[in-house]
FILUMVEX-82462 format. One line per field, with one value per atom (N, C-alpha, C, O): residue number from 1; residue in three letters; atom name; x, y, z. Coordinates in steps of 0.02 Angstrom, whole numbers, padded with zeros to 5 digits. Layout:
FILUMVEX-82462
tido = [NUM ...]
kero = [ALA ...]
rodo = [CA ...]
east = [X ...]
north = [Y ...]
up = [Z ...]
end
This chain:
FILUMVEX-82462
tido = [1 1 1 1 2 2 2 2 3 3 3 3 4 4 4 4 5 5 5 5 6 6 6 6 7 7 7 7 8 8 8 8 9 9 9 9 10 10 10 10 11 11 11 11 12 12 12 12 13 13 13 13 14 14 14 14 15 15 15 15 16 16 16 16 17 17 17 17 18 18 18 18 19 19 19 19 20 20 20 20 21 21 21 21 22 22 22 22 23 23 23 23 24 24 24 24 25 25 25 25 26 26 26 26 27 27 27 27 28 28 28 28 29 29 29 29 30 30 30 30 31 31 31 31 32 32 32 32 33 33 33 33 34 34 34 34 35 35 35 35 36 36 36 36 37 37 37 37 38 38 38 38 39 39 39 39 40 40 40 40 41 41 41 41 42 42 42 42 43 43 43 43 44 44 44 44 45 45 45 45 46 46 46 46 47 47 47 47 48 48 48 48 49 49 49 49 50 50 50 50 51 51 51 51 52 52 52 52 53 53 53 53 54 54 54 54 55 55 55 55 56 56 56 56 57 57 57 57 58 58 58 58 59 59 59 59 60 60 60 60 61 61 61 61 62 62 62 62 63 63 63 63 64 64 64 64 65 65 65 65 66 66 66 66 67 67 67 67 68 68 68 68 69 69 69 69 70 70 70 70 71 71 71 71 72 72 72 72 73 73 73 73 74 74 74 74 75 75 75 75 76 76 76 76 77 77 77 77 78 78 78 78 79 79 79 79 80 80 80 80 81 81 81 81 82 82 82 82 83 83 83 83 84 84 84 84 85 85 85 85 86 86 86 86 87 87 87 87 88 88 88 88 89 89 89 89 90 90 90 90 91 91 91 91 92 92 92 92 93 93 93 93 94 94 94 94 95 95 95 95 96 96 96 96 97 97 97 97 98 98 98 98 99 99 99 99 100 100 100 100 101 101 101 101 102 102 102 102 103 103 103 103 104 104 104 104 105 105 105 105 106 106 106 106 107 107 107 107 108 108 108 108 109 109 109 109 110 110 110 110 111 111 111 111 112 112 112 112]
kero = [UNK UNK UNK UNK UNK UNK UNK UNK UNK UNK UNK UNK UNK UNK UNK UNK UNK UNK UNK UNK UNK UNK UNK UNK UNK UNK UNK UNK UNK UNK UNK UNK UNK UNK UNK UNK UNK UNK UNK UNK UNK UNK UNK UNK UNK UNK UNK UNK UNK UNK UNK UNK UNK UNK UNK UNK UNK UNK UNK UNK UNK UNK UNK UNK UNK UNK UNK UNK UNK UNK UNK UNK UNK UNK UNK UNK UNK UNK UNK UNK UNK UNK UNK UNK UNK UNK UNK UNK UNK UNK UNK UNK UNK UNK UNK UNK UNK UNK UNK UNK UNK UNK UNK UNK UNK UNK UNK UNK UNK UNK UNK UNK UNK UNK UNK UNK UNK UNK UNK UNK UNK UNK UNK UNK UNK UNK UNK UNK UNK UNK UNK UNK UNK UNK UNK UNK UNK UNK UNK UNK UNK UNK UNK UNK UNK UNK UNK UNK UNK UNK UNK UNK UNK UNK UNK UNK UNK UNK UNK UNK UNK UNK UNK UNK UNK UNK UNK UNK UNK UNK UNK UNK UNK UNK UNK UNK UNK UNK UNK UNK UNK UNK UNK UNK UNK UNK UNK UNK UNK UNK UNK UNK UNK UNK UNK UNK UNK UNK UNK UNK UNK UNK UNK UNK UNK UNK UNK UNK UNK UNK UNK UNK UNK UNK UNK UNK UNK UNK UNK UNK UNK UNK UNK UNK UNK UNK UNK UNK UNK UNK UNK UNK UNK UNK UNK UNK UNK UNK UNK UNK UNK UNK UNK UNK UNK UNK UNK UNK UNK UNK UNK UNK UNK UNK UNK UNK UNK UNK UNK UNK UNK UNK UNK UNK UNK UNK UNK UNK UNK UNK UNK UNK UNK UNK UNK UNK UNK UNK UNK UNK UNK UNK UNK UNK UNK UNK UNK UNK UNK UNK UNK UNK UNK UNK UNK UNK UNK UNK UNK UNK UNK UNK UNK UNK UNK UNK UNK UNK UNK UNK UNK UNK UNK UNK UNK UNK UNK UNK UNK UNK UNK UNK UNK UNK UNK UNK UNK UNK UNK UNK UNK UNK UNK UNK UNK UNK UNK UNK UNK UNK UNK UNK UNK UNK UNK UNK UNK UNK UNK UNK UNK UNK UNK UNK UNK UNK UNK UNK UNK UNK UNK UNK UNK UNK UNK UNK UNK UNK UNK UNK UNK UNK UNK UNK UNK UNK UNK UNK UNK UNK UNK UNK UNK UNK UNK UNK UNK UNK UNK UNK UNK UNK UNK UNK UNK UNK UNK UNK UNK UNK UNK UNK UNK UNK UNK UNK UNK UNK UNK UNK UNK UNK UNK UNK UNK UNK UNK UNK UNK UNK UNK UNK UNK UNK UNK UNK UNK UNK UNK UNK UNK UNK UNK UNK UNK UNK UNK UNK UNK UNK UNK UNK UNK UNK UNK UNK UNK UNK]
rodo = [N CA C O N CA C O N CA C O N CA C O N CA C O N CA C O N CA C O N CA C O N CA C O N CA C O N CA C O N CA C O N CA C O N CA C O N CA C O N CA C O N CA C O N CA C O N CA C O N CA C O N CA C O N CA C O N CA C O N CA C O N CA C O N CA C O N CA C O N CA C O N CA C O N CA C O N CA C O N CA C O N CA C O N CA C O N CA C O N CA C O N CA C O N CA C O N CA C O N CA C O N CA C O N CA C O N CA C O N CA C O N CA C O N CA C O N CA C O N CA C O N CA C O N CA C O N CA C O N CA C O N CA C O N CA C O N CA C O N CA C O N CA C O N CA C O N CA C O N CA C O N CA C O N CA C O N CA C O N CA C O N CA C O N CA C O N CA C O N CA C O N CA C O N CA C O N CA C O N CA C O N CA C O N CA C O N CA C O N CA C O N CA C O N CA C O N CA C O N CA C O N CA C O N CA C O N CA C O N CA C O N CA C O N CA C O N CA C O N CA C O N CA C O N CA C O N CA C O N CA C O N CA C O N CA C O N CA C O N CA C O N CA C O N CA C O N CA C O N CA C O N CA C O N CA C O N CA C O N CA C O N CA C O N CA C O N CA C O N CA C O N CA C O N CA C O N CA C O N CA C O]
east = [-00542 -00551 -00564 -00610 -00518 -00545 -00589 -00587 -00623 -00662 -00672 -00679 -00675 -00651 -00692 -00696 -00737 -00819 -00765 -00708 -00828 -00810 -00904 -00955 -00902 -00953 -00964 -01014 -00925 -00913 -00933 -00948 -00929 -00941 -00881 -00861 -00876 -00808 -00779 -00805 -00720 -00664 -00657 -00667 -00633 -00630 -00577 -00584 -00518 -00445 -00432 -00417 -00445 -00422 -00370 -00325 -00357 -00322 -00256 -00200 -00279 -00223 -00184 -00124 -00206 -00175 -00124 -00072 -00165 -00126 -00065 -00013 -00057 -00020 00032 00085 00006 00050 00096 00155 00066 00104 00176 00231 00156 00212 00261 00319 00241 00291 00346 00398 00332 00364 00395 00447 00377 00418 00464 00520 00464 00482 00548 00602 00542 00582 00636 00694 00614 00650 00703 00752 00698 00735 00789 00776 00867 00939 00939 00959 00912 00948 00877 00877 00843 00767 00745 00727 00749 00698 00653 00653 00627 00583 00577 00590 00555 00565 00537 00494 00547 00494 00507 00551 00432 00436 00443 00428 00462 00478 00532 00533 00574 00636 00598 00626 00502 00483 00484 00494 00467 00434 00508 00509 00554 00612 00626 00654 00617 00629 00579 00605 00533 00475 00463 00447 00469 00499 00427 00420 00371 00319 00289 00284 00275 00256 00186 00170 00149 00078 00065 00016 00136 00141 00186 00217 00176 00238 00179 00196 00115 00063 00051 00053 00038 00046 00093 00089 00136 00185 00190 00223 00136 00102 00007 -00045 00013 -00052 -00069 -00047 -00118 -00146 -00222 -00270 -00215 -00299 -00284 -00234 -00375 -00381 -00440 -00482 -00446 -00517 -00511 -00459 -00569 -00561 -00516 -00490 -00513 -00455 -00377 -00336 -00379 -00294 -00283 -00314 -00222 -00188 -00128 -00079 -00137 -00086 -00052 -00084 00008 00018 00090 00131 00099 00145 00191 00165 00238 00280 00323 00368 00306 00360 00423 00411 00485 00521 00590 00601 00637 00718 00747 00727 00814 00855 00910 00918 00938 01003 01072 01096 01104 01158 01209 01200 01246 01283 01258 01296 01191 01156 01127 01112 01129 01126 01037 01000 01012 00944 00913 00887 00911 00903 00861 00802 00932 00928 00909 00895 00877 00861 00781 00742 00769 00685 00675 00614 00701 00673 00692 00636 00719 00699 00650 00613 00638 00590 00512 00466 00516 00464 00441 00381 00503 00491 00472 00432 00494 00472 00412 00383 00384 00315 00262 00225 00277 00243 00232 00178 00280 00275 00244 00203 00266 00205 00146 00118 00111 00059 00007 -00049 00047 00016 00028 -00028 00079 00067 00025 -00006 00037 -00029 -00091 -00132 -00101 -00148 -00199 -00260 -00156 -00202 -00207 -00229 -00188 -00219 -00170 -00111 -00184 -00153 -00126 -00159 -00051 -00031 00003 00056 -00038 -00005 00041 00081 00046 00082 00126 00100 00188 00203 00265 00315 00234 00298 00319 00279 00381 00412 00459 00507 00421 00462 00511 00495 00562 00611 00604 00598 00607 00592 00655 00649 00710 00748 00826 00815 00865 00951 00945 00934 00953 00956 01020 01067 01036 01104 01098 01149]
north = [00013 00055 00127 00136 00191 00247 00286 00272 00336 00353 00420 00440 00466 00522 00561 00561 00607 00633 00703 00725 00717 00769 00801 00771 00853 00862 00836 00856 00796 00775 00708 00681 00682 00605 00580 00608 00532 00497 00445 00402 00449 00391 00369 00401 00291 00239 00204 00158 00218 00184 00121 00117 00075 00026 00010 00052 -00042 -00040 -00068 -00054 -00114 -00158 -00105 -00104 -00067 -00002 00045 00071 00046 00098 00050 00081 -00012 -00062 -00088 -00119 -00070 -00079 -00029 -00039 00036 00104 00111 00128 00090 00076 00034 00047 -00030 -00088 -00026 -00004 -00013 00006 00058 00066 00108 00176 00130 00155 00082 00052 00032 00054 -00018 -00049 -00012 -00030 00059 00107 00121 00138 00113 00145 00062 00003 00111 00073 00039 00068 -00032 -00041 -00096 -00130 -00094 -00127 -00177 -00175 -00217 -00262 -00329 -00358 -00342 -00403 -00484 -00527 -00498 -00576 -00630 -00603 -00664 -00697 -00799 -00833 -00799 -00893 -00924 -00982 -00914 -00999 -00971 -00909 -01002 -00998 -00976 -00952 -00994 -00979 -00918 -00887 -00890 -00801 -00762 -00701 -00789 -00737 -00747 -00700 -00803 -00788 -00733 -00693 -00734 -00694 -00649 -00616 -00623 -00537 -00486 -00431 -00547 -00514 -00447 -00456 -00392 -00362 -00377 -00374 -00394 -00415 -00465 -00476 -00486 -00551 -00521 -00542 -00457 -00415 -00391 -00377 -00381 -00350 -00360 -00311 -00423 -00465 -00417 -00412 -00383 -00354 -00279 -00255 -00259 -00175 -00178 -00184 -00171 -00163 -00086 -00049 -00071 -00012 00012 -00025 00065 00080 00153 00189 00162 00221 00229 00186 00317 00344 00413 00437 00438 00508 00533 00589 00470 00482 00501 00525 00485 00491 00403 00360 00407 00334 00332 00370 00274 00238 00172 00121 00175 00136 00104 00141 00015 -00017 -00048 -00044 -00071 -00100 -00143 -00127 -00199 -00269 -00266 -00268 -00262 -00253 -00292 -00310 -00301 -00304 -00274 -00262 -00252 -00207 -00244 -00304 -00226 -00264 -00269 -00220 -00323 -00341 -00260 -00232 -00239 -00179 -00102 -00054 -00099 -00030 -00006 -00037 00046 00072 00063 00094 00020 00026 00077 00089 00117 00186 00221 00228 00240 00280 00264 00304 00192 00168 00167 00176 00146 00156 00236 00245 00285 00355 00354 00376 00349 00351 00328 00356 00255 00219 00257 00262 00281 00325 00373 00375 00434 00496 00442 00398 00442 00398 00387 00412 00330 00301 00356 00353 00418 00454 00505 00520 00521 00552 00540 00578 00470 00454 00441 00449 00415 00371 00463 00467 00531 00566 00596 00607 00614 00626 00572 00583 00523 00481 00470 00471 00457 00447 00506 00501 00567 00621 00613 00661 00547 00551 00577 00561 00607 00615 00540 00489 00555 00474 00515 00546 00512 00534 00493 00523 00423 00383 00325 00271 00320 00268 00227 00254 00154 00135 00083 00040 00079 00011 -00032 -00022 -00068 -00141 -00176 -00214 -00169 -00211 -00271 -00278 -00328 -00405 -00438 -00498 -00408 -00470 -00427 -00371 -00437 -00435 -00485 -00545 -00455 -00478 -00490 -00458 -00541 -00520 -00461 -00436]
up = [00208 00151 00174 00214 00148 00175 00094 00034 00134 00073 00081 00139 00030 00027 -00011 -00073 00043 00015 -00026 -00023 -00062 -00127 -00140 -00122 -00168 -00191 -00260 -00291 -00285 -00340 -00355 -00408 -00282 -00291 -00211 -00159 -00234 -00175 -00201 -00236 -00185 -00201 -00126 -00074 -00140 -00105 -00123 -00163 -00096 -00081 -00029 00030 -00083 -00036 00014 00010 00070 00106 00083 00102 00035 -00007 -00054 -00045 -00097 -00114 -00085 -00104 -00026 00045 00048 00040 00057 00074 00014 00024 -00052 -00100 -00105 -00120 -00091 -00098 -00058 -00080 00015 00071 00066 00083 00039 00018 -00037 -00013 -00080 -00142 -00130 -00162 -00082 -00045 00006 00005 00041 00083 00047 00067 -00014 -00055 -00068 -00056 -00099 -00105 -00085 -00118 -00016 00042 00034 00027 00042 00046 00114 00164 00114 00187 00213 00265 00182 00195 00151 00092 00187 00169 00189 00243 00147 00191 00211 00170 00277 00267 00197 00162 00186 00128 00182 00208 00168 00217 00164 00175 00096 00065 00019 00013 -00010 -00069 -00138 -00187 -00129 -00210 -00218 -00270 -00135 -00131 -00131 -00140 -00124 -00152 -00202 -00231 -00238 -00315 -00357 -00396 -00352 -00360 -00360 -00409 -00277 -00251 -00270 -00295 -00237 -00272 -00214 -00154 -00244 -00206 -00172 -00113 -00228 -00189 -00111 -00076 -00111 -00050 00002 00051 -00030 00044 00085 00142 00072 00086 00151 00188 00176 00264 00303 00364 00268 00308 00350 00397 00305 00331 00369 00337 00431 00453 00467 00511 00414 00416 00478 00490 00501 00552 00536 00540 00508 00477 00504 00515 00520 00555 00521 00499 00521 00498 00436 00431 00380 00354 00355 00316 00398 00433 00451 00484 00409 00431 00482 00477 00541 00551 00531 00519 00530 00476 00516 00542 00516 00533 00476 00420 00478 00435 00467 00505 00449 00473 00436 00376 00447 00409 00430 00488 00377 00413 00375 00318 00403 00405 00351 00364 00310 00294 00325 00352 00322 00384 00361 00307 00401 00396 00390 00389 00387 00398 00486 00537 00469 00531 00538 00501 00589 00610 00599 00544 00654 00664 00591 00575 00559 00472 00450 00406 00434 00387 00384 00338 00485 00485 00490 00483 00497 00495 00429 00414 00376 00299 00278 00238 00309 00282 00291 00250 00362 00389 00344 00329 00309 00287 00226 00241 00173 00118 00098 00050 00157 00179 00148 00099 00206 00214 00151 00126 00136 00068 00014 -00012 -00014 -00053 -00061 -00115 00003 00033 00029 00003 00065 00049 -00024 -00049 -00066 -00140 -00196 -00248 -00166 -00219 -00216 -00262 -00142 -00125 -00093 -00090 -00068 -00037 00021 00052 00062 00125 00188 00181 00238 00297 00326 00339 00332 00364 00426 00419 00493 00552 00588 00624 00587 00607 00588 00602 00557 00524 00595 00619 00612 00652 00619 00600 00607 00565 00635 00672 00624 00662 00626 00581 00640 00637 00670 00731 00615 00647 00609 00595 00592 00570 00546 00521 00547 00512 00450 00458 00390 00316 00289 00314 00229 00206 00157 00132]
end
């Protein structure tokens, strides 16, 4: 959880938040997407169960941030994780406010 002093008070952004935000900028992006382990979780397509898939470490309010991901069959690797990257990052800081200095997306799989 990072937490974010104010003279006002502080907000406290969960990690699961941070992690919902990324899935959905992630989704976004043409060319990505994720493993699912049973036939129910692709019918479903739930985002809350994509969550396992982004490991966040945050200090000083600045996030690094991972993403398990696959690629869809016929896209170029490469383009797809430096989109996925800029994306990430964009929203994670317009919604949330926070500095994201590091986003690495792992490619773990070729999709149809």
């Amino acid at each position: 959880m990072i937490e974010i002093k104010s003279q006002k008070g502080n907000v406290r952004v969960s990690n699961e938040v941070i992690a919902t935000i990324a899935i959905n900028a992630a989704l976004s992006v043409e060319g990505i997407a994720f493993a699912q382990e049973k036939a129910s979780e692709k019918r479903r397509s739930n985002v809350k169960g994509l969550i396992k898939w982004v490991k966040i470490d945050d200090s000083d309010n600045k996030l690094e941030l991972t993403l398990y991901a696959c690629v869809k069959n016929g896209y170029k690797v490469i383009e797809v994780s430096k989109e996925a990257q800029r994306t990430i990052k964009n929203e994670i800081e317009t919604m949330a406010g926070l500095e994201v200095v590091i986003i690495n997306i792992c490619v773990i799989g070729i999709t149809q």
